[in-house]
LUMDREN-218697 format. One record per residue: z, y, x of N, C-alpha, C in turn; residue in one letter; residue number from 1. Coordinates in Angstrom, 1 decimal. Layout:
N
[atom [Z, Y, X], [Z, Y, X], [Z, Y, X], a, NUM]
...
END
This chain:
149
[atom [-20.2, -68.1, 21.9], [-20.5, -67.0, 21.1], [-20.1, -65.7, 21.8], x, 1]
[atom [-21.2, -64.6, 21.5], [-20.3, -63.6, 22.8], [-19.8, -62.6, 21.6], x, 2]
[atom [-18.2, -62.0, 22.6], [-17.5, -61.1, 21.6], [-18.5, -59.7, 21.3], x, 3]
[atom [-18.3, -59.3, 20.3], [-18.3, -57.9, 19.9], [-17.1, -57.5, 19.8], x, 4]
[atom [-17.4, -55.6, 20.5], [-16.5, -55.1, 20.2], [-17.0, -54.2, 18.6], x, 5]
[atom [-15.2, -53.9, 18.6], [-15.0, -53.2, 17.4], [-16.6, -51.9, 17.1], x, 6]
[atom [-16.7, -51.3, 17.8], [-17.4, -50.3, 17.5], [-19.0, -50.3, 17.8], x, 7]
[atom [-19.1, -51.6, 18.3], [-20.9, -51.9, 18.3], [-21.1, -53.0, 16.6], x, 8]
[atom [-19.7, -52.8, 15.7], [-20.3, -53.5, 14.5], [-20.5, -52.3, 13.9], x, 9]
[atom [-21.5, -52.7, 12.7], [-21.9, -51.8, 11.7], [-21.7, -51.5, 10.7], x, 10]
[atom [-20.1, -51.6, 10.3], [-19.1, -51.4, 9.1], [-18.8, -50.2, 8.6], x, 11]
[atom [-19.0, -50.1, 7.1], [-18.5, -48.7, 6.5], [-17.5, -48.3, 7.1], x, 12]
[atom [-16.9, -47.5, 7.7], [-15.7, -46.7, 7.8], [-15.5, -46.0, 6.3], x, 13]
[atom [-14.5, -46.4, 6.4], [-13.6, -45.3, 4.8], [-13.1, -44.3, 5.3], x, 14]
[atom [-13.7, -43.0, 5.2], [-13.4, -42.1, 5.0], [-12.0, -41.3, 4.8], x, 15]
[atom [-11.2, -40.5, 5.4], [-9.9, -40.0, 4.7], [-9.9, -39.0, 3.9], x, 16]
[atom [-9.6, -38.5, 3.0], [-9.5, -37.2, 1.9], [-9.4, -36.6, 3.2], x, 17]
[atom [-10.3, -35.4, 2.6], [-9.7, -34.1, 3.6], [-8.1, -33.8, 3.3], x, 18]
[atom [-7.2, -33.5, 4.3], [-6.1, -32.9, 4.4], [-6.3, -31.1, 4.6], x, 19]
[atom [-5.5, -30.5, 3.6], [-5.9, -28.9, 3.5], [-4.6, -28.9, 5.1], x, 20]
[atom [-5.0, -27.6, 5.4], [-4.4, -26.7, 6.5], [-3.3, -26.2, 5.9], x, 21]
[atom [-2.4, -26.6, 6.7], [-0.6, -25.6, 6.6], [-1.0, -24.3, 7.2], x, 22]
[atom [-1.0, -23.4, 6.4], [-1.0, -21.9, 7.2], [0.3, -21.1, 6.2], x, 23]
[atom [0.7, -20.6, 7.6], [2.2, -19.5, 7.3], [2.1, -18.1, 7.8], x, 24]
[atom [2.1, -17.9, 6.4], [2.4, -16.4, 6.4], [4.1, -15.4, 7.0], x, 25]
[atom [3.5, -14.5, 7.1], [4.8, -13.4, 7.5], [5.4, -12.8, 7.1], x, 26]
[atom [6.5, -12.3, 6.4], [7.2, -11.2, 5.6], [7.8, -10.3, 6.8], x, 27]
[atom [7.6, -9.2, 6.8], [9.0, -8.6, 7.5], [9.5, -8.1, 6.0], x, 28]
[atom [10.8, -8.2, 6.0], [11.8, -7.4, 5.1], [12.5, -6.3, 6.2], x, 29]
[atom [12.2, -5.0, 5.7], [12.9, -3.8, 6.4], [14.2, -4.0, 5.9], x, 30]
[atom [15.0, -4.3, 6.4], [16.9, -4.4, 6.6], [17.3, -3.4, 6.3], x, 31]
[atom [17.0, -2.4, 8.1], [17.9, -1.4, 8.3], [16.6, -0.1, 8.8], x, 32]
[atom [16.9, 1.4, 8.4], [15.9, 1.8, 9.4], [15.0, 3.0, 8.0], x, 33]
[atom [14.5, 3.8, 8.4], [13.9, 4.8, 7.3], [12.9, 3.9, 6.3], x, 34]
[atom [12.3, 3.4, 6.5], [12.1, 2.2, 5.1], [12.3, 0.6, 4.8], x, 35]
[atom [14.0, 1.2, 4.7], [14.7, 0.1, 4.3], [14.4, -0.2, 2.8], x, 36]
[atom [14.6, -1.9, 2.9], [13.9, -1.9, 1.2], [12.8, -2.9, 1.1], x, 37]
[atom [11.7, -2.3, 2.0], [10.1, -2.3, 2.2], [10.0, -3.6, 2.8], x, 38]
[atom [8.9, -4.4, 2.0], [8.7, -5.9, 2.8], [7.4, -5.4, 2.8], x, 39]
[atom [6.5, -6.5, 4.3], [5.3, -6.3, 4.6], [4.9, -7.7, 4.7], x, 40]
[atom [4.2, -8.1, 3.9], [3.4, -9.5, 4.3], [1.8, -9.6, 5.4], x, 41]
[atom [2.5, -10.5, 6.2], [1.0, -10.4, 7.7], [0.6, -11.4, 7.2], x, 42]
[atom [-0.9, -12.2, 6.7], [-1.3, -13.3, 6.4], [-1.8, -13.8, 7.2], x, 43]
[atom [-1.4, -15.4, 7.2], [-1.6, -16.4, 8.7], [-2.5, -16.0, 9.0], x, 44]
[atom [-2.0, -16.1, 10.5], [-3.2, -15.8, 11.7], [-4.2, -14.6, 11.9], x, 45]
[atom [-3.2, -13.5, 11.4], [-3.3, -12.5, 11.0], [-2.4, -11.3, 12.5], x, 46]
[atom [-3.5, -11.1, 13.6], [-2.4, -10.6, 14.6], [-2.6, -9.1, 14.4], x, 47]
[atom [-1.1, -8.5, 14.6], [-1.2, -7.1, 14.3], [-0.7, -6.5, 15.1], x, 48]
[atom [-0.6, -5.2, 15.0], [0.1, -4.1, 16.4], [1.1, -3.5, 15.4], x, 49]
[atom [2.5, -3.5, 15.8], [3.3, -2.5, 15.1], [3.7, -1.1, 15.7], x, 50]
[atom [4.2, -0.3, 15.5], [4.4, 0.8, 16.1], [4.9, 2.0, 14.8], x, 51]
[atom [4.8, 3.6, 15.8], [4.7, 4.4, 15.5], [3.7, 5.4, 15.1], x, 52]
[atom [2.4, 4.8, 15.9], [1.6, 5.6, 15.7], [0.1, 5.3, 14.5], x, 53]
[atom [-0.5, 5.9, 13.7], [-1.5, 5.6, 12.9], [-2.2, 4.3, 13.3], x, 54]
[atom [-2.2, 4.5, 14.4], [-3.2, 3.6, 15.2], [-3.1, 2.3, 15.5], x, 55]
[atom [-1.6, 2.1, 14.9], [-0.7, 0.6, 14.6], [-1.5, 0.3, 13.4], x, 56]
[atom [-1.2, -1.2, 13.2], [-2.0, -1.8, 12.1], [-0.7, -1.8, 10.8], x, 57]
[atom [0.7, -1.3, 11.4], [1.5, -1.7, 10.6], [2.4, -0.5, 11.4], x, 58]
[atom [2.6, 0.5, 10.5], [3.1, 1.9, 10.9], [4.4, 1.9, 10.6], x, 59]
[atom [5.1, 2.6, 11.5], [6.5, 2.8, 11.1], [6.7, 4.3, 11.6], x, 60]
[atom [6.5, 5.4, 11.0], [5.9, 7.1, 11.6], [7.4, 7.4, 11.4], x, 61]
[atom [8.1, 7.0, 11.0], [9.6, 8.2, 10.3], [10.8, 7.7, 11.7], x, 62]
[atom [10.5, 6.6, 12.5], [11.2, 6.1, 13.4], [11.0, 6.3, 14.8], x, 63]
[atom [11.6, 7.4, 15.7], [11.2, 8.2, 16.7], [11.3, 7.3, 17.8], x, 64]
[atom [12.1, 6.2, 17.5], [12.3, 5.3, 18.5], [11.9, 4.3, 19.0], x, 65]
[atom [10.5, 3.9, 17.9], [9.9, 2.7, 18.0], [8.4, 3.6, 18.9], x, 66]
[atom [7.8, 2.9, 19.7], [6.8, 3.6, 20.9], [5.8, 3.3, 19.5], x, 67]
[atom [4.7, 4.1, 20.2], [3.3, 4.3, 19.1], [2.6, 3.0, 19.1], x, 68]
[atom [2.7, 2.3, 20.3], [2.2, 0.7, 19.8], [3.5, -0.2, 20.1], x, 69]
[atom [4.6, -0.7, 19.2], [5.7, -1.0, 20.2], [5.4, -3.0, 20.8], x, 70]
[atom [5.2, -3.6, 19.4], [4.9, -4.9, 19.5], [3.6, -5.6, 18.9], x, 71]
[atom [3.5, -6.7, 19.0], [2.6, -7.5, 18.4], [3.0, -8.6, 17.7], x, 72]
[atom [1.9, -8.9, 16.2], [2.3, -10.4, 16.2], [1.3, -11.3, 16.6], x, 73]
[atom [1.2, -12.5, 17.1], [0.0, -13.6, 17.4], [0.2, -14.6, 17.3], x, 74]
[atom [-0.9, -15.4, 16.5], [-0.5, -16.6, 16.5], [-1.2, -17.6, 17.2], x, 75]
[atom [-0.5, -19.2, 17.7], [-1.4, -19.8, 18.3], [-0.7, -21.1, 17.8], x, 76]
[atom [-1.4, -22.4, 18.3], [-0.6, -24.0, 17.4], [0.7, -23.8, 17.3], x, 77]
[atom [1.3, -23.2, 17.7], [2.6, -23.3, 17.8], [3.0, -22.7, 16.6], x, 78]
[atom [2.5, -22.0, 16.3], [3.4, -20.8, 15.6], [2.8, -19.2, 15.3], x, 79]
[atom [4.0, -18.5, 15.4], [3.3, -16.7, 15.1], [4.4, -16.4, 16.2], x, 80]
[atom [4.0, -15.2, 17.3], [4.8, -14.9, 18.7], [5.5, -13.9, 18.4], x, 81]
[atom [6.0, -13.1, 18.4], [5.9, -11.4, 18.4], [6.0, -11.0, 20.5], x, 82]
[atom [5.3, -10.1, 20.7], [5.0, -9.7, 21.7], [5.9, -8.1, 22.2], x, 83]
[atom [6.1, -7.7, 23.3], [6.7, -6.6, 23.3], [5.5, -5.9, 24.5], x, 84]
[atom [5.2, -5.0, 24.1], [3.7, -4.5, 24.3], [4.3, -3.2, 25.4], x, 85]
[atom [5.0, -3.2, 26.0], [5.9, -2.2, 27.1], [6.7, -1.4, 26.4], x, 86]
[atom [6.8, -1.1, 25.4], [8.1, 0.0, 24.7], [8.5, 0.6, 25.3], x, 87]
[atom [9.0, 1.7, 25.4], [10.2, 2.3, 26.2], [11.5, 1.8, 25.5], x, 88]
[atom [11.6, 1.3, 24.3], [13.1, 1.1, 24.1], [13.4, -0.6, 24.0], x, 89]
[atom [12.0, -1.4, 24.1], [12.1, -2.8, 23.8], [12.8, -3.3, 22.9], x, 90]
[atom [12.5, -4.9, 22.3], [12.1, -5.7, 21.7], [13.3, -6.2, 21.4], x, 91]
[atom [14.2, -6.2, 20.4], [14.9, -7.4, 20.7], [14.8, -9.0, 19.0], x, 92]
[atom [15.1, -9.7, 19.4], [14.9, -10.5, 18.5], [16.5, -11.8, 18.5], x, 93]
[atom [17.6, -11.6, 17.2], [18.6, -12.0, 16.8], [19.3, -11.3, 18.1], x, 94]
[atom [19.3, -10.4, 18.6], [20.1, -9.5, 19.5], [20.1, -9.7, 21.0], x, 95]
[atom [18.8, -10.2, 20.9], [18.1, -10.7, 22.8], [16.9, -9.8, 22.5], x, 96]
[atom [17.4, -9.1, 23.5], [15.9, -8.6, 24.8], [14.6, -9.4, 25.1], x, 97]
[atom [13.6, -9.2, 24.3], [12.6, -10.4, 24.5], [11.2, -9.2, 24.9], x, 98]
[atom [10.6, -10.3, 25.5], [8.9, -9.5, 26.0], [8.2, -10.7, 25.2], x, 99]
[atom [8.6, -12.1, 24.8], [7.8, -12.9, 24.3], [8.5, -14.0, 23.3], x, 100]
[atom [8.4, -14.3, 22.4], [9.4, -15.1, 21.4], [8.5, -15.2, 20.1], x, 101]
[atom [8.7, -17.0, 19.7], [8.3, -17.7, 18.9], [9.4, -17.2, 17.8], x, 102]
[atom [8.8, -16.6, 16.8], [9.5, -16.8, 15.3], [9.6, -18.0, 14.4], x, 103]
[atom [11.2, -17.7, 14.0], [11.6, -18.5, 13.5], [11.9, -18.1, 11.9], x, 104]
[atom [12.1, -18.8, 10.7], [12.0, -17.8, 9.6], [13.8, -17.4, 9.4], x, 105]
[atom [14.1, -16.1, 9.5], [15.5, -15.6, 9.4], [15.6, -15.0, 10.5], x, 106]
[atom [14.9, -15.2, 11.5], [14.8, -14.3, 12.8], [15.2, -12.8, 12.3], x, 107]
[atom [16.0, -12.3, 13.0], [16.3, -10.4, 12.7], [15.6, -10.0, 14.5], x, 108]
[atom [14.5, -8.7, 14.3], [13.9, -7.9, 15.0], [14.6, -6.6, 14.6], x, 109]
[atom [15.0, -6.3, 15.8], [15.6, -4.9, 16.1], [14.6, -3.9, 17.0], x, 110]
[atom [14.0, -3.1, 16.3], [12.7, -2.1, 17.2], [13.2, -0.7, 17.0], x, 111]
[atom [13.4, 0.0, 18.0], [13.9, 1.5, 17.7], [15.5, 1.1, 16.6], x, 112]
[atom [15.2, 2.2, 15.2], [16.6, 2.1, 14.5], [16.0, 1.3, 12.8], x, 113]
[atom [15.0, 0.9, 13.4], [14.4, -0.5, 12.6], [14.9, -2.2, 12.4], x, 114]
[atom [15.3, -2.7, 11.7], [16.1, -4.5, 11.6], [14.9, -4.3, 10.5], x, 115]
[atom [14.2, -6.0, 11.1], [13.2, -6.5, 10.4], [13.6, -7.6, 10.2], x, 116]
[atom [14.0, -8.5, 9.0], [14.2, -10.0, 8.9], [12.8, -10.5, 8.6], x, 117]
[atom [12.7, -11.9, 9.2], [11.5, -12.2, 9.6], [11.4, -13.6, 8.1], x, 118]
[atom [10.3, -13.9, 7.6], [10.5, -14.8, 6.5], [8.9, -15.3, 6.6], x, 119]
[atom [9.0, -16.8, 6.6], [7.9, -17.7, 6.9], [7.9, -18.2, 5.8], x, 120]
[atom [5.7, -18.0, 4.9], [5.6, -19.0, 3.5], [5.1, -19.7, 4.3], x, 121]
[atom [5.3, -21.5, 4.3], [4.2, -22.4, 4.3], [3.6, -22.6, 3.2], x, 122]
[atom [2.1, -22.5, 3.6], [1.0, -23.0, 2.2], [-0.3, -23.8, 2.6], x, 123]
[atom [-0.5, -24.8, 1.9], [-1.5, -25.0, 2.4], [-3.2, -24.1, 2.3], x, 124]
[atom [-4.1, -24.2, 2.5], [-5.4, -23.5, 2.8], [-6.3, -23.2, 1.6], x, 125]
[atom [-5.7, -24.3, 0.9], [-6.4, -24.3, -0.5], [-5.6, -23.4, -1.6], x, 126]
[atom [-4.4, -23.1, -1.4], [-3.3, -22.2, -2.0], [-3.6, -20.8, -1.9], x, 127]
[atom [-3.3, -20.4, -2.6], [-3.4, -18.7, -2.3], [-2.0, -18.5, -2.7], x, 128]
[atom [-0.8, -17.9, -1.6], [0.1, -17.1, -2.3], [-0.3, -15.9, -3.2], x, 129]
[atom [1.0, -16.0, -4.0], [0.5, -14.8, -5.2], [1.7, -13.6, -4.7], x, 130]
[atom [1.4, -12.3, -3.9], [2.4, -11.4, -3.9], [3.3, -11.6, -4.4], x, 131]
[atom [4.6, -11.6, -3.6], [6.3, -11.3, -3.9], [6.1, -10.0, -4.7], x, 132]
[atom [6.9, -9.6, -5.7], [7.0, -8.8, -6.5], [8.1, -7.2, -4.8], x, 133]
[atom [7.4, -5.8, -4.9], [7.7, -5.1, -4.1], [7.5, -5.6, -2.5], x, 134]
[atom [6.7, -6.7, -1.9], [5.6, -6.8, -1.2], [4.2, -6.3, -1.1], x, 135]
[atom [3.7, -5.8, -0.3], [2.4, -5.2, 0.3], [2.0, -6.1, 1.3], x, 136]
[atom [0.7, -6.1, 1.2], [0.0, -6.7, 2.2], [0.0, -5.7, 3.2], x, 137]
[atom [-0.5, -5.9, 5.0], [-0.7, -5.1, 5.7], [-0.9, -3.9, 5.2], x, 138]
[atom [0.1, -2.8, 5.9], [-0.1, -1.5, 5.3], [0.3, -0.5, 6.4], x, 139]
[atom [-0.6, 0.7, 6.4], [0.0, 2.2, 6.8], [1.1, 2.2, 6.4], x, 140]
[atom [2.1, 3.0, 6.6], [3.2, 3.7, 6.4], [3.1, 5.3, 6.9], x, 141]
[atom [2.8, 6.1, 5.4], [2.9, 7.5, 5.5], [4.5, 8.0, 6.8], x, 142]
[atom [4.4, 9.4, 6.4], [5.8, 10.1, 6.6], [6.6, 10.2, 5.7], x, 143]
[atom [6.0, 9.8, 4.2], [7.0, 9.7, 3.4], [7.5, 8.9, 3.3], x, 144]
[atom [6.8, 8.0, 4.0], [7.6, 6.0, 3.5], [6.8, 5.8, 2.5], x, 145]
[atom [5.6, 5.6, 1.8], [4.9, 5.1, 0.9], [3.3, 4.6, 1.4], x, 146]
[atom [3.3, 3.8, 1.3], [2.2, 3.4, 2.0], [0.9, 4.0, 1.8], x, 147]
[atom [0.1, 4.4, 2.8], [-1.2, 5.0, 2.8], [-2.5, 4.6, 1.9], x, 148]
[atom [-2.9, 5.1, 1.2], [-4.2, 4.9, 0.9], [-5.5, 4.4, 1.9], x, 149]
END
């Protein structure tokens, strides 16, 4: 009798439930820094430019020491990076000098005279977080410290 293999038989395969996607989101909590207070939520896989200038996806205008584009965030399987995009005053992340670093959730970012603590939701894909109460989603940041229209 000659063998078959497994895959030239013609058997139902059972199927597995779809499994939804882990995606994690970003809080920065402003610590220290002209808007202290202020949390910003980046939603997974959501890459942004931070800085000084309008032209940042996530403005910080009242802080003279953070460059007009200073960092990035990006994500890839790994995780969410933050990037240091040449600053003149650079990046540091828990009190290291970084050009490139995997976040971790409680990570402290020091940019100019800015402390960002870093806070990671896991959720799955089918989830929708519902806003932290005094969270914003990606936002301008006026000169007054109130977020732009």
């Amino acid at each position: 009798m000659p063998c078959l293999l497994l895959d030239q038989l013609d058997l139902p395969v059972a199927k597995k439930p779809p499994v939804a996607e882990k995606l994690i989101d970003v809080t920065l909590q402003v610590q220290l820094g002209p808007l202290s207070g202020k949390k910003i939520r980046v939603p997974a896989r959501h890459s942004v430019k931070v800085g000084r200038s309008s032209q940042s996806d996530i403005a910080f205008a009242n802080d003279a020491y953070i460059s007009r584009i200073h960092f990035s965030l990006d994500w890839d399987d790994t995780g969410c990076w933050i990037n240091d995009l040449n600053s003149r005053h650079g990046t540091s992340v828990n009190g290291k000098k970084v050009r490139k670093s995997l976040l971790r959730d409680g990570d402290t970012i020091r940019v100019g005279l800015t402390v960002l603590v870093v806070r990671l939701h896991a959720h799955d894909s089918a989830t929708a977080i519902g806003d932290e109460e005094g969270t914003s989603a990606i936002q301008k940041c006026s000169q007054s410290g109130q977020a732009a229209a």
